[in-house]
PDB file of N, CA, C and O in Angstrom:
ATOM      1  N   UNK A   1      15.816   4.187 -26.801  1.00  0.00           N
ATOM      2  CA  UNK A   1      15.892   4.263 -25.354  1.00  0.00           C
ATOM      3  C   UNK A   1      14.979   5.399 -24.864  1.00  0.00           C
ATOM      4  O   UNK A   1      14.611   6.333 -25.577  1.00  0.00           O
ATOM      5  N   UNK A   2      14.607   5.198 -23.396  1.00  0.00           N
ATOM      6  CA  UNK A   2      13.455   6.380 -23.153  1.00  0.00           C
ATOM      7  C   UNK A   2      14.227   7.963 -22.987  1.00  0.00           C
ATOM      8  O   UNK A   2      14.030   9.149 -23.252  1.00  0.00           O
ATOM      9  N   UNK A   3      15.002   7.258 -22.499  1.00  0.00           N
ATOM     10  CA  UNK A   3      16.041   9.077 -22.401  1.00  0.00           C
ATOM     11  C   UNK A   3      16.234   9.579 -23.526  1.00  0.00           C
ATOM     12  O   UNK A   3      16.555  10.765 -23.455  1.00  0.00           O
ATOM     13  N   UNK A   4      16.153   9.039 -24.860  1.00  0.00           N
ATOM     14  CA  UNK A   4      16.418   9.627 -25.939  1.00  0.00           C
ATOM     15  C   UNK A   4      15.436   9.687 -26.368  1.00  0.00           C
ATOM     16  O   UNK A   4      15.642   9.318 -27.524  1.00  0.00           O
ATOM     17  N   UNK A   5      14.543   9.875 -26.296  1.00  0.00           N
ATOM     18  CA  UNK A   5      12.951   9.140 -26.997  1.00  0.00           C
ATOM     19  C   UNK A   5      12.280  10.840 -26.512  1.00  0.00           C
ATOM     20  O   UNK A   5      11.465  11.460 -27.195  1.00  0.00           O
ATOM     21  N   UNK A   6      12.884  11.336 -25.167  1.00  0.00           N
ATOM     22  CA  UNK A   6      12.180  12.153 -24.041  1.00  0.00           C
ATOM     23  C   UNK A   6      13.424  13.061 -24.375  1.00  0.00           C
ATOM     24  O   UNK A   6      13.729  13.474 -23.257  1.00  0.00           O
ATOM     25  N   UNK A   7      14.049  13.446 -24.998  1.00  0.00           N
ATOM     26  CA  UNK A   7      14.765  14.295 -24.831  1.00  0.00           C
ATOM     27  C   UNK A   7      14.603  16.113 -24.886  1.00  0.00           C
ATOM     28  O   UNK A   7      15.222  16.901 -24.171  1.00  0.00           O
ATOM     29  N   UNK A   8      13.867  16.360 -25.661  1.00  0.00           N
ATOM     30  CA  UNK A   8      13.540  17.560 -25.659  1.00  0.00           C
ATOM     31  C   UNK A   8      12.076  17.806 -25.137  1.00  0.00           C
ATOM     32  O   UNK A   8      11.477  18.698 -25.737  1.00  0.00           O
ATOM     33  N   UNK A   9      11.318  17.101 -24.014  1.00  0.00           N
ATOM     34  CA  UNK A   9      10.370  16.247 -23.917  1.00  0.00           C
ATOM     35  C   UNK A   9      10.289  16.804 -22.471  1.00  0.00           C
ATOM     36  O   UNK A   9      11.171  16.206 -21.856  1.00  0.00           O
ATOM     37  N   UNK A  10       9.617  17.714 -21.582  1.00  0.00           N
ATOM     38  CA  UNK A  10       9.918  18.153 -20.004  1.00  0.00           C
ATOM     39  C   UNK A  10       8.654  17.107 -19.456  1.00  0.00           C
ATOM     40  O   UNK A  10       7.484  17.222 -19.822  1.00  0.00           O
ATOM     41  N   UNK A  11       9.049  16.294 -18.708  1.00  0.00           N
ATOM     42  CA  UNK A  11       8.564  15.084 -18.148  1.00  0.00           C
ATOM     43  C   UNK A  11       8.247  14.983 -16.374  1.00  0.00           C
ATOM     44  O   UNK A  11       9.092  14.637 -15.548  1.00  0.00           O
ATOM     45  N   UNK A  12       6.993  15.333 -16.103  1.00  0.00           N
ATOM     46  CA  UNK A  12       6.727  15.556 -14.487  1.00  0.00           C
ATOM     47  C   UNK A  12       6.410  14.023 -14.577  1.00  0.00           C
ATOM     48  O   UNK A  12       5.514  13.566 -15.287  1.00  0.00           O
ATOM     49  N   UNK A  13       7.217  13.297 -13.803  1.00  0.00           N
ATOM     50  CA  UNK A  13       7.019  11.823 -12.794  1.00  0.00           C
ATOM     51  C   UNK A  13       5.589  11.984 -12.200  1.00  0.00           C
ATOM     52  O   UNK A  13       4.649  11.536 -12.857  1.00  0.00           O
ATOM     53  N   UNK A  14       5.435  12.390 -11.403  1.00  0.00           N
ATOM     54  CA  UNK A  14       3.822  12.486 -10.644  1.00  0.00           C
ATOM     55  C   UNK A  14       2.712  12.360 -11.621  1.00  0.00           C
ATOM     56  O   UNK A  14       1.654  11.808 -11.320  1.00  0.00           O
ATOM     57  N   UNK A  15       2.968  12.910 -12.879  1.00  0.00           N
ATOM     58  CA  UNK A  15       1.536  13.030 -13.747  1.00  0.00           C
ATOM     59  C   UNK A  15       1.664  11.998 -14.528  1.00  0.00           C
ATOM     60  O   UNK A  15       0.872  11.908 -15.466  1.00  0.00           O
ATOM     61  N   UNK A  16       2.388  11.268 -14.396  1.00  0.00           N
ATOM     62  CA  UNK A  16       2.883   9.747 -15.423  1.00  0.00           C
ATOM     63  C   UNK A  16       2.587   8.403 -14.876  1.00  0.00           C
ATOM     64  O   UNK A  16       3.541   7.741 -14.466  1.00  0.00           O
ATOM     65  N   UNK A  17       1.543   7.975 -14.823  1.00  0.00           N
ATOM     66  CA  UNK A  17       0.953   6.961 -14.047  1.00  0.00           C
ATOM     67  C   UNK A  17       1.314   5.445 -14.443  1.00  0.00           C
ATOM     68  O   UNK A  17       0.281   5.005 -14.949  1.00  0.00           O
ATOM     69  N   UNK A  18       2.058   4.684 -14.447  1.00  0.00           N
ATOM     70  CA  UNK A  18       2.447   3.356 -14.735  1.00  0.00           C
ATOM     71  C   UNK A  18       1.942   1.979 -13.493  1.00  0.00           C
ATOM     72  O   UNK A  18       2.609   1.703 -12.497  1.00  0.00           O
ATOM     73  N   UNK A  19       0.896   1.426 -13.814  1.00  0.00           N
ATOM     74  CA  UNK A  19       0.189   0.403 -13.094  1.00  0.00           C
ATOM     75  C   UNK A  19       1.035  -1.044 -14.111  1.00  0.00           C
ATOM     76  O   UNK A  19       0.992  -1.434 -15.277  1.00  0.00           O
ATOM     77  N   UNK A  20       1.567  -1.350 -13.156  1.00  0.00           N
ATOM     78  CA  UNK A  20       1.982  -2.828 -13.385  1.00  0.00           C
ATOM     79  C   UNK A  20       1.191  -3.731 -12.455  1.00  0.00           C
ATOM     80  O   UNK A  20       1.116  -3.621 -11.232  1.00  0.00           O
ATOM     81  N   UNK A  21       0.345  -5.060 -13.586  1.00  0.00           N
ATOM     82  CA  UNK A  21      -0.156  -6.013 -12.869  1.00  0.00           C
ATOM     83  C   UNK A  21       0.434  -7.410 -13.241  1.00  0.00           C
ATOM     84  O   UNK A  21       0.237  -8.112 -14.233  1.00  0.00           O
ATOM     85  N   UNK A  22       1.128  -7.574 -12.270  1.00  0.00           N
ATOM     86  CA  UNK A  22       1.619  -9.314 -12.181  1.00  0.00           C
ATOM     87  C   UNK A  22       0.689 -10.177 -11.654  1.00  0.00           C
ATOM     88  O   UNK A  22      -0.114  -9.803 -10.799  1.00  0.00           O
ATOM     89  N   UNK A  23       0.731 -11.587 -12.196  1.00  0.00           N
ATOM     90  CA  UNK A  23       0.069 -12.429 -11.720  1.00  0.00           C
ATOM     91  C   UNK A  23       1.266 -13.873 -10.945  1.00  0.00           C
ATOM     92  O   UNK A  23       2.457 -13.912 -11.256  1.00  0.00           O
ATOM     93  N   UNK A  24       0.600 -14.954  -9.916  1.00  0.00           N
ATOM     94  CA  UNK A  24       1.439 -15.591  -9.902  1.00  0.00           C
ATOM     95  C   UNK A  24       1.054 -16.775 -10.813  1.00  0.00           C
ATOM     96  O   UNK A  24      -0.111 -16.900 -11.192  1.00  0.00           O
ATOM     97  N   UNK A  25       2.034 -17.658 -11.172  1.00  0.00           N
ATOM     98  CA  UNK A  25       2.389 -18.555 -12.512  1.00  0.00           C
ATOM     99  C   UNK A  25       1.428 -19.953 -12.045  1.00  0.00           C
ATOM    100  O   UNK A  25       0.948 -20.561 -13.003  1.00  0.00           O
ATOM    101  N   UNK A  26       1.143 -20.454 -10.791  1.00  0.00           N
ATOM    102  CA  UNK A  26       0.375 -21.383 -10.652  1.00  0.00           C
ATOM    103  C   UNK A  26      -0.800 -21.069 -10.386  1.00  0.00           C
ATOM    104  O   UNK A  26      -1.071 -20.089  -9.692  1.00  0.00           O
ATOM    105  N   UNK A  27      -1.880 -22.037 -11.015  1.00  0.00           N
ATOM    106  CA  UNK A  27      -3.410 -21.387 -10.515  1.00  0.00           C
ATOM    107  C   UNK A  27      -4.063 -21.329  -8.788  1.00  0.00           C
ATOM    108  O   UNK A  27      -4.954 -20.710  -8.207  1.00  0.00           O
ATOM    109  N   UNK A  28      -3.057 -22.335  -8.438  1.00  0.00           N
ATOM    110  CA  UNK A  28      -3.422 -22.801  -6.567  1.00  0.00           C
ATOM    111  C   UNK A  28      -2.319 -21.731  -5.866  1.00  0.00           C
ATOM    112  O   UNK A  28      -1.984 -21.891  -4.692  1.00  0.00           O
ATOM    113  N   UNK A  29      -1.858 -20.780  -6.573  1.00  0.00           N
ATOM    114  CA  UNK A  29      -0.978 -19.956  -5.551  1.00  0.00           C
ATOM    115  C   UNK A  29      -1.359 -18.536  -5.450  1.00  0.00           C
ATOM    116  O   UNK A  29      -1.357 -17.755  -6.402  1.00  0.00           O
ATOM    117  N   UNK A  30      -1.745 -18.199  -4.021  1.00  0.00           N
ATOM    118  CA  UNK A  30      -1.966 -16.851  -3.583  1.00  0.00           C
ATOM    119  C   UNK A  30      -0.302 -15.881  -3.885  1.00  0.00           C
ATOM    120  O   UNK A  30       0.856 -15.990  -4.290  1.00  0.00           O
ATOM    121  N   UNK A  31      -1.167 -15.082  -3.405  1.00  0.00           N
ATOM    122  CA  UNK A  31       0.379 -13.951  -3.713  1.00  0.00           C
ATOM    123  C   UNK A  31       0.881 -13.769  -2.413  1.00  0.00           C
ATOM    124  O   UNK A  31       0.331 -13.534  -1.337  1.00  0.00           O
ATOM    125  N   UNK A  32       3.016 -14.066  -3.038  1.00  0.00           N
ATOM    126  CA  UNK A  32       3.733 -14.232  -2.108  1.00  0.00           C
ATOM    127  C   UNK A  32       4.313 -13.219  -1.755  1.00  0.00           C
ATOM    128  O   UNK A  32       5.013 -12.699  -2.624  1.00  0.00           O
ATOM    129  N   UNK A  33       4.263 -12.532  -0.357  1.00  0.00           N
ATOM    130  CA  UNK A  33       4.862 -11.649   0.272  1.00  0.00           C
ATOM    131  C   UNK A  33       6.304 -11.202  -0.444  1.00  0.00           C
ATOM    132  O   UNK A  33       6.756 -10.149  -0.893  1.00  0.00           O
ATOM    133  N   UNK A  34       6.714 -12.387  -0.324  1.00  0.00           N
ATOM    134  CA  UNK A  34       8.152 -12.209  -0.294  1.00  0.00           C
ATOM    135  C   UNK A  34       8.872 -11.623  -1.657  1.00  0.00           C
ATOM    136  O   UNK A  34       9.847 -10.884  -1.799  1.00  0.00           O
ATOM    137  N   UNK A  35       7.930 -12.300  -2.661  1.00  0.00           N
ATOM    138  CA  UNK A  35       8.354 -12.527  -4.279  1.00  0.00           C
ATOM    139  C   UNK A  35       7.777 -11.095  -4.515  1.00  0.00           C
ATOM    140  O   UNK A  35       8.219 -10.403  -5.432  1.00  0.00           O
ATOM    141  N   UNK A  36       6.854 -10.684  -3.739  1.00  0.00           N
ATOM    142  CA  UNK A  36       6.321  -9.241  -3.826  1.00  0.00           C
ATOM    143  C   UNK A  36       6.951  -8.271  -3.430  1.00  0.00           C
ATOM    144  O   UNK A  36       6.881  -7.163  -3.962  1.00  0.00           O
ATOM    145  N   UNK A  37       7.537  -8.500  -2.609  1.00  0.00           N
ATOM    146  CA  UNK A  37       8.791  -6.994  -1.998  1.00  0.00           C
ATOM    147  C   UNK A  37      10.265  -7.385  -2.500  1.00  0.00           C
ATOM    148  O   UNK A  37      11.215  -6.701  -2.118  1.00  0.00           O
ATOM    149  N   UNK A  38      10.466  -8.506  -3.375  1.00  0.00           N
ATOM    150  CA  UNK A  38      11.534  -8.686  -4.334  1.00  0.00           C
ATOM    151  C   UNK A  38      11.200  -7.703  -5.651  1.00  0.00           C
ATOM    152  O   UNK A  38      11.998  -6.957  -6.220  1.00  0.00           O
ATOM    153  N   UNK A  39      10.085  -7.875  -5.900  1.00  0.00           N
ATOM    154  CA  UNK A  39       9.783  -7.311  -7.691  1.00  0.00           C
ATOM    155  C   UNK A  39      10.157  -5.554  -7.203  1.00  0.00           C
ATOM    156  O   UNK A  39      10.949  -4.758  -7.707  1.00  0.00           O
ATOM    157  N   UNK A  40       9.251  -5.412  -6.074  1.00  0.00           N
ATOM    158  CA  UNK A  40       9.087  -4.162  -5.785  1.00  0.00           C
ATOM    159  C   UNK A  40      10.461  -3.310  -5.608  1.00  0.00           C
ATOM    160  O   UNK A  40      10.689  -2.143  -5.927  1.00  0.00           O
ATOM    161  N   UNK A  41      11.246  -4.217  -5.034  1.00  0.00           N
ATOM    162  CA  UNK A  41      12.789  -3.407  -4.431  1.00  0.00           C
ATOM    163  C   UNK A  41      13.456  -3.515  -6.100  1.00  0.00           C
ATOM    164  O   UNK A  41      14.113  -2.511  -6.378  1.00  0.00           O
ATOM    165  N   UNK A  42      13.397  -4.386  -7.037  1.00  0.00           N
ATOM    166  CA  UNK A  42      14.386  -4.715  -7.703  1.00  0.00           C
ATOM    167  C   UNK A  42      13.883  -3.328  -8.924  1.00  0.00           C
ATOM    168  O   UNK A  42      14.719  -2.671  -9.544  1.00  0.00           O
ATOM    169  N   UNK A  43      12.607  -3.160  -9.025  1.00  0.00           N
ATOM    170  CA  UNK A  43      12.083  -2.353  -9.532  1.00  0.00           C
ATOM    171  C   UNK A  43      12.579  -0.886  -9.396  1.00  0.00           C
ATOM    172  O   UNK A  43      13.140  -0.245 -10.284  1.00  0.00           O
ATOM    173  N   UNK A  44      12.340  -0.540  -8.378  1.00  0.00           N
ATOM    174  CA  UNK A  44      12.816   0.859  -7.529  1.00  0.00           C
ATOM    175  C   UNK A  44      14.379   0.958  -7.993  1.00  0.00           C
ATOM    176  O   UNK A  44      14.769   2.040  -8.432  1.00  0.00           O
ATOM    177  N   UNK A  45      15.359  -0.235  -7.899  1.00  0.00           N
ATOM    178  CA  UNK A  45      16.737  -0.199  -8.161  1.00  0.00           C
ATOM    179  C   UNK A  45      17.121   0.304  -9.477  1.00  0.00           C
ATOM    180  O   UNK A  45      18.043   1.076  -9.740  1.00  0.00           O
ATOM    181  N   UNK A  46      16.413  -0.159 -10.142  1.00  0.00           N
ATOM    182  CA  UNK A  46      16.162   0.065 -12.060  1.00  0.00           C
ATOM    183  C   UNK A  46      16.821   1.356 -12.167  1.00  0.00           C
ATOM    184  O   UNK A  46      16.343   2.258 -11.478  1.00  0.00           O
ATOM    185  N   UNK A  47      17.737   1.594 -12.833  1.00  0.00           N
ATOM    186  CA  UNK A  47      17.853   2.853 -13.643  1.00  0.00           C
ATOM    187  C   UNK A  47      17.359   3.195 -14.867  1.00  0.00           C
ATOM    188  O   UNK A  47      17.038   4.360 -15.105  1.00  0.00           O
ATOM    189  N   UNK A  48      17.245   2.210 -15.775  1.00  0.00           N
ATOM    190  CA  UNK A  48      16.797   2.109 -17.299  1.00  0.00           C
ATOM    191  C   UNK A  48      15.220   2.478 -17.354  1.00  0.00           C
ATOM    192  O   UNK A  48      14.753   2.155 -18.446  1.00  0.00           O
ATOM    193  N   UNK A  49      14.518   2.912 -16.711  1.00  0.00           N
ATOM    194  CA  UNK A  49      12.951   2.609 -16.399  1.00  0.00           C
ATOM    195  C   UNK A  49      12.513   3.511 -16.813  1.00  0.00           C
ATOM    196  O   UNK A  49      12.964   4.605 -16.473  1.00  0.00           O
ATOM    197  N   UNK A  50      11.202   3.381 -17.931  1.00  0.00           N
ATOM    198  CA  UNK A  50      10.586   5.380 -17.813  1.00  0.00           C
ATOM    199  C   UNK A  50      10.315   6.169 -16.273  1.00  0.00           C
ATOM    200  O   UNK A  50       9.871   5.795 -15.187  1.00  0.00           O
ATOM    201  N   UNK A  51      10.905   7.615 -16.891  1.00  0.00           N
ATOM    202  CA  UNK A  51      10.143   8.456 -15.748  1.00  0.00           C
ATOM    203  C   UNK A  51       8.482   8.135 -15.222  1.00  0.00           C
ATOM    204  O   UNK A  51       7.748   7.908 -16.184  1.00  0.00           O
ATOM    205  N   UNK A  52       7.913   8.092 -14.110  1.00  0.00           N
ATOM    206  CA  UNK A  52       6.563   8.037 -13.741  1.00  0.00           C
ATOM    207  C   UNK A  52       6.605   7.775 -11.793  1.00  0.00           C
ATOM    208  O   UNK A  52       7.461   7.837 -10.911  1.00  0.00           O
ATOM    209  N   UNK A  53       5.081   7.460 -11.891  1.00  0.00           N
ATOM    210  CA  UNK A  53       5.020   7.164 -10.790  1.00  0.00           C
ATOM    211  C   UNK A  53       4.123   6.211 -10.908  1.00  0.00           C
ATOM    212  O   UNK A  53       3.006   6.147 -11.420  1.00  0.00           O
ATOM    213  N   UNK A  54       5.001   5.277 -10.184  1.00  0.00           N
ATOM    214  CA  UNK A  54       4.187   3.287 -10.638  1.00  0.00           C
ATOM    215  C   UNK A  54       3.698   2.794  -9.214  1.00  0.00           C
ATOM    216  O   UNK A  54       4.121   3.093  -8.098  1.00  0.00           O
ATOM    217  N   UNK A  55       2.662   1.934  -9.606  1.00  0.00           N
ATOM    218  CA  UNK A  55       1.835   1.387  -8.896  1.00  0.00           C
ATOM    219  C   UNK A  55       1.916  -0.017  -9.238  1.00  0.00           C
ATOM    220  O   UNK A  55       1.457  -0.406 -10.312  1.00  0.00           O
ATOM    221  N   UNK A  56       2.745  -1.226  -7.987  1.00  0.00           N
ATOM    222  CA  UNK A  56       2.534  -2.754  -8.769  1.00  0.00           C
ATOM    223  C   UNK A  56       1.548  -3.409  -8.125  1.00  0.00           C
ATOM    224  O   UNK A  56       1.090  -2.996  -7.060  1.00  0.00           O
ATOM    225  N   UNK A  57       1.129  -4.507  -8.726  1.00  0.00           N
ATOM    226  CA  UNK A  57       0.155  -5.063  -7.953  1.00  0.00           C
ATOM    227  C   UNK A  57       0.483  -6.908  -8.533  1.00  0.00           C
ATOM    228  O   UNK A  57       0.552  -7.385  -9.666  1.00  0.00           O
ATOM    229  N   UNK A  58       0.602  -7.446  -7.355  1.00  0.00           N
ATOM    230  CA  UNK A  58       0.889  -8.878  -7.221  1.00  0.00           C
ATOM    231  C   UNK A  58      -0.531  -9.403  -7.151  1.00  0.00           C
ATOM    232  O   UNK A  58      -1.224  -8.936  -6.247  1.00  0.00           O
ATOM    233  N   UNK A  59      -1.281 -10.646  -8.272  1.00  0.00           N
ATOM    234  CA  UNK A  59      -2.100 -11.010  -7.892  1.00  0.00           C
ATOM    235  C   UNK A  59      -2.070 -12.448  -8.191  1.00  0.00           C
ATOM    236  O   UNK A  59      -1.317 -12.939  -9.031  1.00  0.00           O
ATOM    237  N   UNK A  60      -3.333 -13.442  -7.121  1.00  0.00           N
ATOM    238  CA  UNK A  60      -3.096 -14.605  -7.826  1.00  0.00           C
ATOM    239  C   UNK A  60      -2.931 -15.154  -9.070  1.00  0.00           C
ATOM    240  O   UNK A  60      -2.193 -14.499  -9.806  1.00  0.00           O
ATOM    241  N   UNK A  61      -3.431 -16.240  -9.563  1.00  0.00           N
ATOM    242  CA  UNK A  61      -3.605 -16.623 -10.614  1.00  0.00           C
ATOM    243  C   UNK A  61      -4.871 -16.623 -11.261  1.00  0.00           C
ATOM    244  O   UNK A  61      -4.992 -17.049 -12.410  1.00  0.00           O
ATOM    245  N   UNK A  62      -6.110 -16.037 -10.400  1.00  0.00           N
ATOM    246  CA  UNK A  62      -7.445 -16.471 -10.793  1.00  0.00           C
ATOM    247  C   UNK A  62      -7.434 -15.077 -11.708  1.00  0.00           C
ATOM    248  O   UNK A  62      -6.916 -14.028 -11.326  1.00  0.00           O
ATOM    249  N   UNK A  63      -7.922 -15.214 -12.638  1.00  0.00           N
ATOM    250  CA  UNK A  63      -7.977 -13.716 -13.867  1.00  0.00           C
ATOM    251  C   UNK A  63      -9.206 -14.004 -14.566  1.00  0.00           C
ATOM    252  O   UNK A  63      -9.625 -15.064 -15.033  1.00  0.00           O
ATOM    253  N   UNK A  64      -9.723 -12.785 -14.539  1.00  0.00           N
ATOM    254  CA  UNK A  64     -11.140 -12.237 -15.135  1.00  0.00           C
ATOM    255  C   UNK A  64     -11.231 -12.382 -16.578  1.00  0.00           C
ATOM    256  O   UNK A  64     -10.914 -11.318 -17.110  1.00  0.00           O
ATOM    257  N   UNK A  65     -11.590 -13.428 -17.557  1.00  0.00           N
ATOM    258  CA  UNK A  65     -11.549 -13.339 -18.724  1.00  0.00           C
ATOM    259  C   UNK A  65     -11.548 -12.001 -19.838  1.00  0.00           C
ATOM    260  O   UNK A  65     -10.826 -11.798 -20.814  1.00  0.00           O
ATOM    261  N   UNK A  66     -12.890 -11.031 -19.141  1.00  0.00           N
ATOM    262  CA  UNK A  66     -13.460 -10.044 -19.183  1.00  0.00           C
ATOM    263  C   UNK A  66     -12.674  -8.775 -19.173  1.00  0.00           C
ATOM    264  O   UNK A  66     -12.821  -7.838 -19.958  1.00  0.00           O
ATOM    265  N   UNK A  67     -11.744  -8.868 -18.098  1.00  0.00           N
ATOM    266  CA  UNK A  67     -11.638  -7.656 -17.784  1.00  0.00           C
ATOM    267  C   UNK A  67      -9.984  -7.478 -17.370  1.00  0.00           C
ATOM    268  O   UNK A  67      -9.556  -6.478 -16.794  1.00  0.00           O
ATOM    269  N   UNK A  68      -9.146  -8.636 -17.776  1.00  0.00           N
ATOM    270  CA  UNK A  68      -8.205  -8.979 -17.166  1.00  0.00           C
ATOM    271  C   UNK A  68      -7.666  -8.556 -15.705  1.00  0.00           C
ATOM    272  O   UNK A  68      -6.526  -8.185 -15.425  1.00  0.00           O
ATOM    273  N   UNK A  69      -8.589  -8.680 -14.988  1.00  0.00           N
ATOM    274  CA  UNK A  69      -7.885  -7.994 -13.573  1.00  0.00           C
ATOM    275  C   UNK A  69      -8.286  -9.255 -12.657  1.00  0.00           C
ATOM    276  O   UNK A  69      -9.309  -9.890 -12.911  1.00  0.00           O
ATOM    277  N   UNK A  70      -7.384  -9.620 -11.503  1.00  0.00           N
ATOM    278  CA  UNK A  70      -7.876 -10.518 -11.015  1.00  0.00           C
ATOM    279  C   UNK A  70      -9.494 -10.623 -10.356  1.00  0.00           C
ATOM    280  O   UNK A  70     -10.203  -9.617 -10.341  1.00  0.00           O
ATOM    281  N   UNK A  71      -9.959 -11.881  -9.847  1.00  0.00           N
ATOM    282  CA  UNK A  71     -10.846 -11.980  -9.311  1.00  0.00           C
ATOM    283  C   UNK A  71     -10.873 -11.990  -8.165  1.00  0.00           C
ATOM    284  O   UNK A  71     -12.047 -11.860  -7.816  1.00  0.00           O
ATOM    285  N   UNK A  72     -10.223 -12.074  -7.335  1.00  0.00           N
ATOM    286  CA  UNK A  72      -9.922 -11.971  -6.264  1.00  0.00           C
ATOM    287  C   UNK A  72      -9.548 -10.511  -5.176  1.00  0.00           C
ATOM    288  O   UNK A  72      -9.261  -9.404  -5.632  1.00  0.00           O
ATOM    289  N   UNK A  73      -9.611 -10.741  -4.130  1.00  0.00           N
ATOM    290  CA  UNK A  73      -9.467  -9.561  -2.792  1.00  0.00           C
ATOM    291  C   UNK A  73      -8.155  -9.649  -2.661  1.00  0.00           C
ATOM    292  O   UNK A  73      -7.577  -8.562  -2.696  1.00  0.00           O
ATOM    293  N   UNK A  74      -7.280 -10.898  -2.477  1.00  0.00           N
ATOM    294  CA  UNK A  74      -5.783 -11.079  -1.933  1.00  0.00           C
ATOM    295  C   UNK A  74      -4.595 -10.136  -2.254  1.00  0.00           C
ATOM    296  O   UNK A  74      -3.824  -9.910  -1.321  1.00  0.00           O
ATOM    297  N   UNK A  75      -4.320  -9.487  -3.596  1.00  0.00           N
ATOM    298  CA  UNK A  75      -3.957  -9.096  -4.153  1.00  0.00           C
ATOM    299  C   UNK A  75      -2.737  -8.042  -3.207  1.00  0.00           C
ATOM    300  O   UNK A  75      -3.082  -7.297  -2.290  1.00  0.00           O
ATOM    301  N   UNK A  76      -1.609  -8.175  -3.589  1.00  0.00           N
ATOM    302  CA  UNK A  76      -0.310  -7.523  -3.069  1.00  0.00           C
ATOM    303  C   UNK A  76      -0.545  -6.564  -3.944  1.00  0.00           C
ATOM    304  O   UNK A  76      -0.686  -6.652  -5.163  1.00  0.00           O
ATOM    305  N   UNK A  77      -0.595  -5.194  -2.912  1.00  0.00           N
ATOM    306  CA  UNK A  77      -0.332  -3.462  -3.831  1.00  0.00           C
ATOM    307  C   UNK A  77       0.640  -2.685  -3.196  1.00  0.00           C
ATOM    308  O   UNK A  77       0.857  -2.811  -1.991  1.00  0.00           O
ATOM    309  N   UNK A  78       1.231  -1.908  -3.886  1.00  0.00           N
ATOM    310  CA  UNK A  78       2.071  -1.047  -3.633  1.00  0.00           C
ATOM    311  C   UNK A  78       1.087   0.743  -3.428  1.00  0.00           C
ATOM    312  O   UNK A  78       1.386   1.863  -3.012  1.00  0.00           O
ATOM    313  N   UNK A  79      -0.148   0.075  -4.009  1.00  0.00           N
ATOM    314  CA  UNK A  79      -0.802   1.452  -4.002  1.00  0.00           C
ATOM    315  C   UNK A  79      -0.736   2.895  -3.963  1.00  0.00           C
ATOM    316  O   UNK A  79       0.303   3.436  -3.586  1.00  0.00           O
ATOM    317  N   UNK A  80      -2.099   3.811  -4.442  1.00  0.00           N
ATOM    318  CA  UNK A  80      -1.281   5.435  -4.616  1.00  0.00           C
ATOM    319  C   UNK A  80      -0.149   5.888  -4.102  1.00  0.00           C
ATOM    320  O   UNK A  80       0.804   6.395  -4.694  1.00  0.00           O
ATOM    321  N   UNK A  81      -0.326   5.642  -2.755  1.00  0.00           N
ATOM    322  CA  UNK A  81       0.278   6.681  -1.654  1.00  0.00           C
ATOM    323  C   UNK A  81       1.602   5.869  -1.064  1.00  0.00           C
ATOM    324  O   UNK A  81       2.378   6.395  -0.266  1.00  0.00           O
ATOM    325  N   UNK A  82       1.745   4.593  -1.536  1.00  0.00           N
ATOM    326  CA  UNK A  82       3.105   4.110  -1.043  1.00  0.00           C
ATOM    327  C   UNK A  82       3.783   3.020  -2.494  1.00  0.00           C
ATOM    328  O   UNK A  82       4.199   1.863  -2.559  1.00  0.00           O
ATOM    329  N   UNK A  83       3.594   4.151  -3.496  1.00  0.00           N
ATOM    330  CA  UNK A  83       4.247   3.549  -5.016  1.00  0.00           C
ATOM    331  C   UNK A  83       5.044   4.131  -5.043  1.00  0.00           C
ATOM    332  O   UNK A  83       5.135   4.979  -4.155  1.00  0.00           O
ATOM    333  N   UNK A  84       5.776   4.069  -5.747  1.00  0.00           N
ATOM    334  CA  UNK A  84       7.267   5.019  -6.281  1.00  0.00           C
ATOM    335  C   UNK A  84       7.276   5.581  -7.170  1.00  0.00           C
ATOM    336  O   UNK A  84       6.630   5.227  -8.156  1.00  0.00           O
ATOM    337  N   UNK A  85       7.971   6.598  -7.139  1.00  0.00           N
ATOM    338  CA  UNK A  85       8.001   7.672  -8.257  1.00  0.00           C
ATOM    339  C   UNK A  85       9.474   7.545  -8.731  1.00  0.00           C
ATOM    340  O   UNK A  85      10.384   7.824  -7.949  1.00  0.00           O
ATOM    341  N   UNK A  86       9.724   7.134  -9.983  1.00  0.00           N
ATOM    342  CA  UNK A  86      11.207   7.389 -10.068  1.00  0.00           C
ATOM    343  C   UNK A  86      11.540   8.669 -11.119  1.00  0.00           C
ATOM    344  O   UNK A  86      11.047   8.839 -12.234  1.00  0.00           O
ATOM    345  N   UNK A  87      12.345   9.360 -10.550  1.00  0.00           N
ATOM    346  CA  UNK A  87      12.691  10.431 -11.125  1.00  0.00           C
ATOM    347  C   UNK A  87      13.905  10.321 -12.375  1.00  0.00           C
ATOM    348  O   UNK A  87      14.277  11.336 -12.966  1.00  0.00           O
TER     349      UNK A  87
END
């Protein structure tokens, strides 16, 4: 478990950067608002979660062979300045 893993371990959230990238499951579907501020709230609720400060990002289905990041502009973010930090 991370609490035990981190135990003698002094852990600043802010300097712990966790980027989560989701994609959605069909190739013809943009990213859904809704399914996006579900992941996001249910996320934040988490107690079990490492310490950090996370950044999610909802994207279509179109993905960069290359580089795995989408190809696309559409993309749902939670970005720097309005991600969560869970302590």
């Amino acid at each position: 478990m991370w609490s035990s893993a981190t135990e003698h371990v002094t852990v600043y959230p802010n300097n712990v950067y966790i980027d989560i990238q989701l994609y959605m499951k069909d190739s013809d579907q943009k990213p859904n608002e809704k399914i996006f501020k579900t992941i996001v709230s249910e996320l934040k609720a988490k107690e079990n979660i490492p310490y950090g400060n996370y950044r999610i990002t909802l994207n279509d289905n179109k993905i960069n062979e290359n580089s795995a990041d989408s190809d696309t502009t559409d993309s749902l973010e939670t970005g720097t300045k309005n991600g969560f930090i869970k302590h």
